[in-house]
TIVO-2410 file (N, C-alpha, C; in nm, 3 decimals):
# residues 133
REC num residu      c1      c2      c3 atome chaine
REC   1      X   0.025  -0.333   1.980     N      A
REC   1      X   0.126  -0.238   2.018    CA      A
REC   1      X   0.074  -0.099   1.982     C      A
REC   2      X   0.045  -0.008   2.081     N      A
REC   2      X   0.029   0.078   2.052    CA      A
REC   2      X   0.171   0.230   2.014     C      A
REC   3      X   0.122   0.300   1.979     N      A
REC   3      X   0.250   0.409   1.912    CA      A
REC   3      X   0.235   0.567   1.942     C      A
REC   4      X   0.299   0.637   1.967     N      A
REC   4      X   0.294   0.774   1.989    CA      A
REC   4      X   0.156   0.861   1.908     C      A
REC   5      X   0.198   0.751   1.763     N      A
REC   5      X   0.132   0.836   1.640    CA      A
REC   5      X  -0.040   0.827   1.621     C      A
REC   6      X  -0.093   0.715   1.745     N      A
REC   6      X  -0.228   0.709   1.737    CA      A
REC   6      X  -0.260   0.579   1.882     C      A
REC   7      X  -0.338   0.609   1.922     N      A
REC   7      X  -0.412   0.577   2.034    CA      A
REC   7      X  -0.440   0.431   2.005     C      A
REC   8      X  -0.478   0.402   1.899     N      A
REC   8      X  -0.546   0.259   1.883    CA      A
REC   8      X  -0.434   0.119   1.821     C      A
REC   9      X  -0.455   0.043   1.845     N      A
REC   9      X  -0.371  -0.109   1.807    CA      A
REC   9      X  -0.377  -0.055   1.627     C      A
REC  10      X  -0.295  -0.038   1.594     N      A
REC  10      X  -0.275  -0.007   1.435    CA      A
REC  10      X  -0.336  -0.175   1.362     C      A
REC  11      X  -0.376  -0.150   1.246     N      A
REC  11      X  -0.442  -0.216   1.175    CA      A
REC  11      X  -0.297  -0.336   1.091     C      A
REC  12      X  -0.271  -0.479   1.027     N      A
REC  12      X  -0.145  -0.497   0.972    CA      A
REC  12      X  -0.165  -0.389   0.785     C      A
REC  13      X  -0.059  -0.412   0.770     N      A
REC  13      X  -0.038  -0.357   0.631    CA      A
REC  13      X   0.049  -0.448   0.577     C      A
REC  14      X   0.045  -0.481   0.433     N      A
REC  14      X   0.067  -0.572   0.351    CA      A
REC  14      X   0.150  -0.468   0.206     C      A
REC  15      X   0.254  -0.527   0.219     N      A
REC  15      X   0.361  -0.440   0.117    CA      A
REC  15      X   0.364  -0.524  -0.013     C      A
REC  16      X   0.388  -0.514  -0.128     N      A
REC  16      X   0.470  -0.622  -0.236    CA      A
REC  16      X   0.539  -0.460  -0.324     C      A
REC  17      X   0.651  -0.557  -0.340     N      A
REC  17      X   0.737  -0.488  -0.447    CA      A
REC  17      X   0.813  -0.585  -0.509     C      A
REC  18      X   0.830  -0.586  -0.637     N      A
REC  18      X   0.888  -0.718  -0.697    CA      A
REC  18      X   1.072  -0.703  -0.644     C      A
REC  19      X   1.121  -0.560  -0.573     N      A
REC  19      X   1.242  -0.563  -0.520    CA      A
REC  19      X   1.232  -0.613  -0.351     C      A
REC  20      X   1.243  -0.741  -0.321     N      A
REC  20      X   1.250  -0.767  -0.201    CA      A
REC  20      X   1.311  -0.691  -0.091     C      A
REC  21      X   1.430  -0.683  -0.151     N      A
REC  21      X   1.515  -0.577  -0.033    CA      A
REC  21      X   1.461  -0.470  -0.003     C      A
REC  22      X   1.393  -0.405  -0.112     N      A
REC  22      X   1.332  -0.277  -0.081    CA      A
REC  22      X   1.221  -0.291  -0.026     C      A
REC  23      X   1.108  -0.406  -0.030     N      A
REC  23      X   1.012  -0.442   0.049    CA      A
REC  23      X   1.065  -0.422   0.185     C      A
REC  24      X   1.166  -0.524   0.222     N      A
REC  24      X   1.207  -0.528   0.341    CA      A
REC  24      X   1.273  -0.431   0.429     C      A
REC  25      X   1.312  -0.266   0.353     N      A
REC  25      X   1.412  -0.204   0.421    CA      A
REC  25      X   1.268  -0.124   0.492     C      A
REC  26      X   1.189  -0.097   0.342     N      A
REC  26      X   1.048  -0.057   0.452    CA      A
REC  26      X   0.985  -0.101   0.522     C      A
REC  27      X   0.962  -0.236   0.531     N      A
REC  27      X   0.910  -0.301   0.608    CA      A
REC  27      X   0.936  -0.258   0.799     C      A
REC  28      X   1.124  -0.269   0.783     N      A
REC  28      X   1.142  -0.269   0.900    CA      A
REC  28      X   1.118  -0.123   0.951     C      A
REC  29      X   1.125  -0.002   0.862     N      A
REC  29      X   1.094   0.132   0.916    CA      A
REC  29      X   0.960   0.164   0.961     C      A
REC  30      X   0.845   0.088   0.876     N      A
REC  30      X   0.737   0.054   0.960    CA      A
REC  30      X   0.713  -0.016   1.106     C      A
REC  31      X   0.762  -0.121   1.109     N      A
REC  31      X   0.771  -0.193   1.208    CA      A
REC  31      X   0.846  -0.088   1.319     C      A
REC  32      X   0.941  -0.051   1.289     N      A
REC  32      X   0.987   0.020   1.373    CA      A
REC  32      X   0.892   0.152   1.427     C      A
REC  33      X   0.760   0.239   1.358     N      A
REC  33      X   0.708   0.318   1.372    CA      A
REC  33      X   0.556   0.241   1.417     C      A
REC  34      X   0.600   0.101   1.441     N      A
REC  34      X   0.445   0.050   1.525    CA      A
REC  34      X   0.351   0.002   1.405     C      A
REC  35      X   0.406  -0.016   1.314     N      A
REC  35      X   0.279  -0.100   1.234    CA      A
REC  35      X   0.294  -0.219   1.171     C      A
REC  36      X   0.234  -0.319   1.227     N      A
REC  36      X   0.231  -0.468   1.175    CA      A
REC  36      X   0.272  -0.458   1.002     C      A
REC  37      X   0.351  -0.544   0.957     N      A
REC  37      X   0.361  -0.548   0.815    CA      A
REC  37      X   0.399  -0.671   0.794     C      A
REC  38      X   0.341  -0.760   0.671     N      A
REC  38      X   0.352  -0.877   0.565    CA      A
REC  38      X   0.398  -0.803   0.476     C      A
REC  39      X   0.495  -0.870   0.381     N      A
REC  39      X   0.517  -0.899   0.297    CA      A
REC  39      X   0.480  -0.985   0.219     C      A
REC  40      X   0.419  -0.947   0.024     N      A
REC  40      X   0.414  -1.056  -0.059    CA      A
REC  40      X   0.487  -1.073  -0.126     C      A
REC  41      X   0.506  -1.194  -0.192     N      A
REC  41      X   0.684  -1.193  -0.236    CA      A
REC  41      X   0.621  -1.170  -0.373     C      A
REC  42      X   0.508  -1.158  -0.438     N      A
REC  42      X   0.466  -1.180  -0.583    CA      A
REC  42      X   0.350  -1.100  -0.622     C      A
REC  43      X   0.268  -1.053  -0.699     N      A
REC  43      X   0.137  -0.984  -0.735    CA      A
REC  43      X   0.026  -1.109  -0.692     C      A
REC  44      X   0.052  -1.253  -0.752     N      A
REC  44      X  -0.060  -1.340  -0.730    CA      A
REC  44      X  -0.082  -1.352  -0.539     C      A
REC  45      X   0.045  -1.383  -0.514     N      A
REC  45      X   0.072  -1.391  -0.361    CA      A
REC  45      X  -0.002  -1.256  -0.303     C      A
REC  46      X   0.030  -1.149  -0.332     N      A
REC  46      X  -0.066  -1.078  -0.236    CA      A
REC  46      X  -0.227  -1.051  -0.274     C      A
REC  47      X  -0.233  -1.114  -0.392     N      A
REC  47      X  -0.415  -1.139  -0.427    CA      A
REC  47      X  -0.460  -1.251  -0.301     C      A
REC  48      X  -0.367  -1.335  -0.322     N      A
REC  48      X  -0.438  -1.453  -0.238    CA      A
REC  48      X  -0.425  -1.437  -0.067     C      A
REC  49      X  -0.336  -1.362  -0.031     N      A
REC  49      X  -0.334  -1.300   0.095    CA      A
REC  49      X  -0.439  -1.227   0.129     C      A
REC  50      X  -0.483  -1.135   0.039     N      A
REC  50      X  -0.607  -1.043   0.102    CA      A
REC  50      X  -0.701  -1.116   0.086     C      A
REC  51      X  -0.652  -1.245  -0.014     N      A
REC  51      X  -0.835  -1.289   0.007    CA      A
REC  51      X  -0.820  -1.393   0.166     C      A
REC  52      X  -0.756  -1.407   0.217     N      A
REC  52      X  -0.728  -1.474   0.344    CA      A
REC  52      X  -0.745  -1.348   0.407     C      A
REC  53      X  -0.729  -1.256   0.442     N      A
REC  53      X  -0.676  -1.183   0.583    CA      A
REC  53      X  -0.691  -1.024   0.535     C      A
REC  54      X  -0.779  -0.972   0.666     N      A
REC  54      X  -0.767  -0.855   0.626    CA      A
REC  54      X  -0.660  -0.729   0.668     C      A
REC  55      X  -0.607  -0.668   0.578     N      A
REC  55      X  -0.483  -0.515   0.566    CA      A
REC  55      X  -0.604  -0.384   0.547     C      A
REC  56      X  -0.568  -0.275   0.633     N      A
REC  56      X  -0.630  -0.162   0.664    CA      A
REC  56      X  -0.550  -0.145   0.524     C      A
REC  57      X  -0.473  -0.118   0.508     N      A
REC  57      X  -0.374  -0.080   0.401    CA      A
REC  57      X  -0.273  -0.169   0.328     C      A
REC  58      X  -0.288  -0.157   0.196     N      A
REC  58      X  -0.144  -0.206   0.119    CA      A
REC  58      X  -0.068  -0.082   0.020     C      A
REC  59      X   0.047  -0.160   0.069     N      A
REC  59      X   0.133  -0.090  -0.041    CA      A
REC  59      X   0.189  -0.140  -0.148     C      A
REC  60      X   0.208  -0.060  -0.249     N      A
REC  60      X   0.275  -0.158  -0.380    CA      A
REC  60      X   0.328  -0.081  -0.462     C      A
REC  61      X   0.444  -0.112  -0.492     N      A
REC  61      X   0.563  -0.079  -0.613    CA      A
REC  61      X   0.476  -0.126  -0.771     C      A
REC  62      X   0.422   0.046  -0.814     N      A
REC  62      X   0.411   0.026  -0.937    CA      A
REC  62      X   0.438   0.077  -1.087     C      A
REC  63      X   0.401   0.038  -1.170     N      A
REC  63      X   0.444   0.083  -1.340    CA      A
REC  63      X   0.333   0.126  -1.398     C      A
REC  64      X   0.318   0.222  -1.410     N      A
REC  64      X   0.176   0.299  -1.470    CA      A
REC  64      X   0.178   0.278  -1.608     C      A
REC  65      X   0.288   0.235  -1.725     N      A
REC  65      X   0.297   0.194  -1.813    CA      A
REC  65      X   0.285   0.080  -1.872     C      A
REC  66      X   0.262  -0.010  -1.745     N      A
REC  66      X   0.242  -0.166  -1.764    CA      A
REC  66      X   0.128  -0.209  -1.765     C      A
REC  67      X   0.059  -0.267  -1.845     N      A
REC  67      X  -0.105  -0.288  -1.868    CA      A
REC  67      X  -0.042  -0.412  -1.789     C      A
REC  68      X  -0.017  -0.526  -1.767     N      A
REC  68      X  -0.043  -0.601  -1.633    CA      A
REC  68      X  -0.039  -0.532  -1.515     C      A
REC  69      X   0.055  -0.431  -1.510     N      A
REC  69      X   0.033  -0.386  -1.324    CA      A
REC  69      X  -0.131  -0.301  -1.333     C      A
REC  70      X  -0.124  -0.224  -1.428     N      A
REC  70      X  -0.257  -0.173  -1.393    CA      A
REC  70      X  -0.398  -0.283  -1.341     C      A
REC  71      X  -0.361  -0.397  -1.459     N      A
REC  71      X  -0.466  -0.534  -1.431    CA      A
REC  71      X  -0.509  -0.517  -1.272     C      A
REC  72      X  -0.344  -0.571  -1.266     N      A
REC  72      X  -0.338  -0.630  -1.106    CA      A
REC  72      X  -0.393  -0.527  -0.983     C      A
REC  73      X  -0.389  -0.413  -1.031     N      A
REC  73      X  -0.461  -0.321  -0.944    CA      A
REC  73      X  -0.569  -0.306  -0.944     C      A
REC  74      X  -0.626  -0.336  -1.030     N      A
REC  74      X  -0.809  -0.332  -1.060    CA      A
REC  74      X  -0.809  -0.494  -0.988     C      A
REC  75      X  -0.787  -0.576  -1.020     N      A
REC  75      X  -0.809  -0.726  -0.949    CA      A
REC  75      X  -0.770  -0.691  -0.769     C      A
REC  76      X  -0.690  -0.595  -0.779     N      A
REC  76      X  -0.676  -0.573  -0.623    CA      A
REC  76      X  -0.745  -0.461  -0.536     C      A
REC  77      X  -0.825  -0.406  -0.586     N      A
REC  77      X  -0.898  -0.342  -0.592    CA      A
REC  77      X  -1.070  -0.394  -0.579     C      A
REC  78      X  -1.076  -0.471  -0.641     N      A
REC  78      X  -1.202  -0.536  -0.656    CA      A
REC  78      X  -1.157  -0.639  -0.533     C      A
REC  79      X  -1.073  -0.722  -0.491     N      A
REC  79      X  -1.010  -0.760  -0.394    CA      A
REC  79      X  -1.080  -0.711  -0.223     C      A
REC  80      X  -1.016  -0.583  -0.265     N      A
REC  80      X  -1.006  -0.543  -0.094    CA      A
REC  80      X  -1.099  -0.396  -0.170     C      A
REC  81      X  -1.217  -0.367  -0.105     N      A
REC  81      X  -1.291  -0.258  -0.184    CA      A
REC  81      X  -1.267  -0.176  -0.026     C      A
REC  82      X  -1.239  -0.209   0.089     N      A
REC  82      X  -1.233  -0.146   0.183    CA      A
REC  82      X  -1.096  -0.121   0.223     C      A
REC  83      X  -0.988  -0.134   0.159     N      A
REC  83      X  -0.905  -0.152   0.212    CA      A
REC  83      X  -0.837   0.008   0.181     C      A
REC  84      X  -0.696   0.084   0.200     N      A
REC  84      X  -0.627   0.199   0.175    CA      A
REC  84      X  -0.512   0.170   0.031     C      A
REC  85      X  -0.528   0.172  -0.057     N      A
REC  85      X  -0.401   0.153  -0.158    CA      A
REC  85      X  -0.325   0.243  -0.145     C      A
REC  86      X  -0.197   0.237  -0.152     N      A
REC  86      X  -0.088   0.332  -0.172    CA      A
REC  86      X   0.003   0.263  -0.236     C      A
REC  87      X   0.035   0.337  -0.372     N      A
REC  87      X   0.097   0.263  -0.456    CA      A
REC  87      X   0.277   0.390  -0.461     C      A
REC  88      X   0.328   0.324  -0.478     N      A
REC  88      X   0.517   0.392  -0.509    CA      A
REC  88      X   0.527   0.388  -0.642     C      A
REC  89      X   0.566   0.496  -0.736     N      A
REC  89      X   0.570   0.480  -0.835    CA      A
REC  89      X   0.658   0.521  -0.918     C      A
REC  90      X   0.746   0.518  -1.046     N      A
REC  90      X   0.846   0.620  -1.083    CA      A
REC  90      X   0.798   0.795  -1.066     C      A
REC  91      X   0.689   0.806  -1.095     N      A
REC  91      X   0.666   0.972  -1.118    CA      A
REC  91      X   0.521   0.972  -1.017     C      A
REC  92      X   0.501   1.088  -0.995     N      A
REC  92      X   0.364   1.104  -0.867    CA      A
REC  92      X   0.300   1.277  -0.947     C      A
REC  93      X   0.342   1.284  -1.084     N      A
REC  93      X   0.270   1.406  -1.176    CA      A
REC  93      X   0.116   1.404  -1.183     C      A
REC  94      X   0.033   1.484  -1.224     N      A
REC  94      X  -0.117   1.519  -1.269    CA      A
REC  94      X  -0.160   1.367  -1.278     C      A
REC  95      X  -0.084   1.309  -1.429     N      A
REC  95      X  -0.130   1.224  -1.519    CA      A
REC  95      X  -0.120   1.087  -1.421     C      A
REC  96      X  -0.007   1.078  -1.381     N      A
REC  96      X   0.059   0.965  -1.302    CA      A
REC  96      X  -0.090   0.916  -1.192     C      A
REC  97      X  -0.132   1.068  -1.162     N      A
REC  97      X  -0.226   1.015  -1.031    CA      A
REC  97      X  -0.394   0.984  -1.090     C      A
REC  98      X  -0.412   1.097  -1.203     N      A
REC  98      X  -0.533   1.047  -1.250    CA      A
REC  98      X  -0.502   0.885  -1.351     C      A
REC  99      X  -0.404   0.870  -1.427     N      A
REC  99      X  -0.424   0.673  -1.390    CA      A
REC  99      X  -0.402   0.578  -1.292     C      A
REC 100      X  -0.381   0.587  -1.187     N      A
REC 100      X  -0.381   0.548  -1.013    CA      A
REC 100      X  -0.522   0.562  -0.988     C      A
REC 101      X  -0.584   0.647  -0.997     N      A
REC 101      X  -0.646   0.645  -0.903    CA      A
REC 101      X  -0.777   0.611  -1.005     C      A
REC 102      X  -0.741   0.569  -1.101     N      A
REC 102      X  -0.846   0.531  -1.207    CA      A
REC 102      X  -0.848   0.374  -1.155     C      A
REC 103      X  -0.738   0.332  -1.142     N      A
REC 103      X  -0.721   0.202  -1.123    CA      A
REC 103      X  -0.704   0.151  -0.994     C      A
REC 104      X  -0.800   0.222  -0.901     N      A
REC 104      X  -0.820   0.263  -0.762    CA      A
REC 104      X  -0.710   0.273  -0.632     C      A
REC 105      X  -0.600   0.335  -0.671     N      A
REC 105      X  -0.507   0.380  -0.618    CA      A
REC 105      X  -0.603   0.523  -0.527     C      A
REC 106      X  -0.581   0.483  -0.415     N      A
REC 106      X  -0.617   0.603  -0.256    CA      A
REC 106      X  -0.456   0.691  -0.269     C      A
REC 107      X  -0.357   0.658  -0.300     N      A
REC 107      X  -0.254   0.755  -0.235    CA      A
REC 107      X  -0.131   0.740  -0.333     C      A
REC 108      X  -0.044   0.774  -0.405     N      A
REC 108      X   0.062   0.790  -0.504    CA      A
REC 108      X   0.162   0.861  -0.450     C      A
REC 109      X   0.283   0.792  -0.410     N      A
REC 109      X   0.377   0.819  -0.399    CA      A
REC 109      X   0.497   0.822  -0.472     C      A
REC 110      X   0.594   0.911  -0.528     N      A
REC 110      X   0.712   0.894  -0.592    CA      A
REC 110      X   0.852   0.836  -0.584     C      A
REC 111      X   0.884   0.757  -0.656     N      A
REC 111      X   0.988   0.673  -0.546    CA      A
REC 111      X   1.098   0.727  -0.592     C      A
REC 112      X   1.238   0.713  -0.485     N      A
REC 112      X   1.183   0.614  -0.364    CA      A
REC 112      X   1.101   0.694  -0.298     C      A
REC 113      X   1.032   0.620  -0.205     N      A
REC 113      X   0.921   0.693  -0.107    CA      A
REC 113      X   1.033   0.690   0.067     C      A
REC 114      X   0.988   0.814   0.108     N      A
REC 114      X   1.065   0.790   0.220    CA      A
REC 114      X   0.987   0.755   0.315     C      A
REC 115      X   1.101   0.609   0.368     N      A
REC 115      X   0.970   0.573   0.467    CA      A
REC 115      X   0.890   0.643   0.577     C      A
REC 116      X   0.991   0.770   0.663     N      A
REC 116      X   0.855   0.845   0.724    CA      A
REC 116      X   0.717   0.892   0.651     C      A
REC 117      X   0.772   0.945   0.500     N      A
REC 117      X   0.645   1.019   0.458    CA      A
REC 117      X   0.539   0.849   0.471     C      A
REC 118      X   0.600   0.748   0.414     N      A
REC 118      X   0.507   0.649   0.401    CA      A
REC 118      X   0.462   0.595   0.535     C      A
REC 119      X   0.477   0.662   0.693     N      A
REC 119      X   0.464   0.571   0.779    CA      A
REC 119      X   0.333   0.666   0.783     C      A
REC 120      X   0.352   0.848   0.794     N      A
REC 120      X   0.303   0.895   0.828    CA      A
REC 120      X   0.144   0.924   0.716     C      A
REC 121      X   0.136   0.874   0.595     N      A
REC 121      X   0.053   0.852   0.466    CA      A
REC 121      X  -0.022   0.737   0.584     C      A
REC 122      X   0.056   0.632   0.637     N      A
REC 122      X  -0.028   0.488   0.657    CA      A
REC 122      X  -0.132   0.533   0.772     C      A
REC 123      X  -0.062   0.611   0.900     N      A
REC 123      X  -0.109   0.611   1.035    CA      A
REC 123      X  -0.290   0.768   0.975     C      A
REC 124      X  -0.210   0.859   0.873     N      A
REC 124      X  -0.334   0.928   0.851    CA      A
REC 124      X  -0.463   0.835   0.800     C      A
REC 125      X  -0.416   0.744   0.694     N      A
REC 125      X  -0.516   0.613   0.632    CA      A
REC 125      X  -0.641   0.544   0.728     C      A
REC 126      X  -0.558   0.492   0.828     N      A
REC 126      X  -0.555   0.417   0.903    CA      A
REC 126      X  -0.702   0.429   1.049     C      A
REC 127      X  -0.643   0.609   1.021     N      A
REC 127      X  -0.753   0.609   1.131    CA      A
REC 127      X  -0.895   0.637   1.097     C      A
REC 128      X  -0.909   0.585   0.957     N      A
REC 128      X  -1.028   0.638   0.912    CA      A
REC 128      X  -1.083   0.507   0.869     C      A
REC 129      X  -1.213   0.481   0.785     N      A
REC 129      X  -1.228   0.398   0.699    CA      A
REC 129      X  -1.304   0.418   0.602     C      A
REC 130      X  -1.228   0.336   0.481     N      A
REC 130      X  -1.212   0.395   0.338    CA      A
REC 130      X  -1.363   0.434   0.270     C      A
REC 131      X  -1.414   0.464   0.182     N      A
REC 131      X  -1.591   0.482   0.108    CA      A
REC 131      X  -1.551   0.382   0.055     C      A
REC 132      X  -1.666   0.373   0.073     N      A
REC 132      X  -1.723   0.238  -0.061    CA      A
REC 132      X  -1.835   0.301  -0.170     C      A
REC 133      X  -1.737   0.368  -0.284     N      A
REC 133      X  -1.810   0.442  -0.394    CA      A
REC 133      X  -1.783   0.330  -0.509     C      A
***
């Protein structure tokens, strides 16, 4: 399906947030703006998804204070080394982004994130592809 916002068959994108509903309200505002989206219902679940199938981009609801979420971002990270991270987070400050992006976070958003800014974060992502530094 192609979309106003870019010429080419958009890539899927793969969401987890441990709030389902909120997975899902974005989900459908994506979908609605033309971009394939999965949902993982869990952190392990979307490890084992990317290792099945490839996402131009994921998104993920995170806790910069939580030494497991950070884990899980370095394991997801090492995961998908090509892939776009964009993580939602309570705060999107200095500090907030230099530990993101330590823990290879591409994009930090403050939540809630509104889903245009997040459609229009995915479709800029999207048309590029990521370094491999």
């Amino acid at each position: 399906m192609k979309t106003p916002l870019w010429d080419i068959d958009p890539f899927p994108t793969l969401i987890f947030d441990p709030d389902i509903e909120r997975a899902t309200r974005l989900s459908v505002h994506l979908v609605e703006g033309g971009v394939p989206v999965e949902i993982a219902t869990s952190a392990e679940a979307m490890l084992q998804t990317v290792r099945k199938k490839y996402f131009r981009t994921l998104v993920v609801a995170i806790d910069l204070d939580d030494a497991k979420c950070l884990a899980f971002l370095d394991a997801l990270r090492l995961a998908v080394p090509t892939g776009w991270l964009i993580a939602i987070g309570s705060r999107a400050d200095a500090e907030s982004h230099a530990v993101a992006y330590r823990h290879g976070v591409d994009s930090l958003l403050a939540a809630p994130a509104s889903p245009s800014e997040l459609l229009h974060r995915i479709v800029s992502l999207q048309l590029r592809s990521r370094p491999r530094f």
